[in-house]
C-alpha positions, 0 to 999 in steps of 0.5 A: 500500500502507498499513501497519498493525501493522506489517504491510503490506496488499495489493488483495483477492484473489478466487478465482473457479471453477465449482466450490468454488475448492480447487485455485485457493485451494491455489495462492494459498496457496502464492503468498502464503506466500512473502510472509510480511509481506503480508496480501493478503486472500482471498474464494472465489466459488465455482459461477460458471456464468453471465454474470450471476454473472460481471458481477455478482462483477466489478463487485463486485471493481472497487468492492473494488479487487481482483483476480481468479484464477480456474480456469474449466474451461469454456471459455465462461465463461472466456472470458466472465470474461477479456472482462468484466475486461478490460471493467470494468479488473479485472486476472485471472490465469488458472490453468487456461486457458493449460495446459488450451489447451496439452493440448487441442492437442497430444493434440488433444481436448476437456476434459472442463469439468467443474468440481469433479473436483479437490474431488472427488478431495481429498473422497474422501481426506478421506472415508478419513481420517475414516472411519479415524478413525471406526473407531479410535474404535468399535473393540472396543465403544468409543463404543458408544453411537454405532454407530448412525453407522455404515455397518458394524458388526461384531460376533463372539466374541474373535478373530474378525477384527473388527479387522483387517476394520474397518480394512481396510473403512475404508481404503476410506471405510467407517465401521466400528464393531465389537461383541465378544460376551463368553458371560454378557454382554449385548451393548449394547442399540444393537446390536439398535436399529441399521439390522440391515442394516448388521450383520454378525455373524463366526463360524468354527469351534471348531478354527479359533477355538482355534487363533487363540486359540492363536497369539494367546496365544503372541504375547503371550508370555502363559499361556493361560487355560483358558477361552479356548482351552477346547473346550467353552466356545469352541463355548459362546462361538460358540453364544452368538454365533450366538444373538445374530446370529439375535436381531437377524437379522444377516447370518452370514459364516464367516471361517475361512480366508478372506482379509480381502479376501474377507469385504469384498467379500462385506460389501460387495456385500450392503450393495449390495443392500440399498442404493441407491448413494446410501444405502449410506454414512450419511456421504455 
């Protein structure tokens, strides 16, 4: 070991997997943590799926003088690496082998090898954050400039359950964006330059809609305006909407009574129709 700035260095530390090297680089990590003055440098090399990559990653290992942790769920190849470091003098630890033998025995079956499931697995929880994220961001006619990114979008009068039906589509990875309609103005010109596939345009009935008004106006503690719990403009109001939703050829979904889990489903099943799987997220 050497010191410099105080600080004292230790051999490279080469993460090597078959797939992106997450789950090894997560366990490194939380190794070197409780080491707080080493600075062990640390390189993935990830998608190690041959023989060849394997010889050629060790060999380069030995000229840096480093070691190697890896997480090889493929049999094969985790045996191949631990030949090969043994072969060239290169000491490796393995993550996965010990315990994955261990399992294969005692429920006495085969893994499944398949590298990548824990990335996987991180990648769709990411994916919910950002889409939650996302759908904060373009709730009630934010950022409406950039509603074409995504892979919903709501529009209805006040009170309609736009809201509440975004952040429950996000919670399950789904970038919502949300539109008001507001009678005597024009709803944002990327509305009808969106994919109209991707939007659904909410409605009720007027009875319905007074009294979520109604109840709303009382949470809040709040005098109602005439107008927003008036009959006559409240049917002027969805009249308007349903104008809106014939322009841009939306897709119609009455919500009165209706479960929020009820109108997700129905939004995405039709979004599954029109969509090949691959397609119907923007984001993936």
């Amino acid at each position: 070991m050497k010191e410099n700035n105080n600080k004292t260095f230790c051999p490279p530390i080469f993460v090597f997997s078959g797939g992106k090297g997450l789950s090894a680089t997560n366990v490194v990590r939380s190794v070197l943590i409780q080491f707080p003055e080493y600075k062990c440098p640390m390189k993935v090399i990830p998608d190690i799926n041959s023989n060849e990559r394997i010889i050629e990653n060790v060999e380069r290992v030995k000229e840096k003088k480093g070691v190697i942790v890896h997480t090889m769920v493929d049999p094969d190849m985790r045996k191949q690496l631990i030949q090969t470091c043994e072969e060239y003098g290169v000491p490796n630890f393995d993550i996965v082998g010990g315990l994955s033998d261990y399992l294969s025995e005692a429920l006495d079956t085969e893994p499944i090898s398949k590298p990548g499931l824990y990335r996987i697995s991180n990648l769709e929880y990411f994916r919910r954050v950002e889409a939650i994220e996302y759908t904060m961001k373009h709730d009630d006619g934010l950022n409406a400039h950039r509603i074409g990114k995504a892979d919903i979008i709501l529009t209805g009068v006040s009170r309609t359950g736009k809201t509440p039906l975004s952040i429950y589509l996000g919670m399950f990875g789904w970038k919502v964006a949300n539109i008001p309609l507001v009678l005597g103005h024009k709803p944002p010109e990327e509305l009808f330059s969106a994919d109209p596939d991707r939007i659904f345009g909410l409605t009720t009935t007027t009875n319905y809609l007074i009294a979520q008004r109604t109840n709303r106006v009382r949470e809040l503690g709040l005098s109602a305006d005439d107008d927003y719990v008036n009959p006559r403009k409240v049917r002027m109001e969805l009249d308007y909407a349903k104008n809106i939703f014939e322009k841009g050829g939306f897709y119609t979904i009455k919500i009165t009574h209706r479960p929020i889990e009820t109108t997700a489903n129905e939004i995405t099943a039709v979004l599954s129709e029109r969509f090949s799987r691959e397609n119907m997220r923007l984001s993936t």
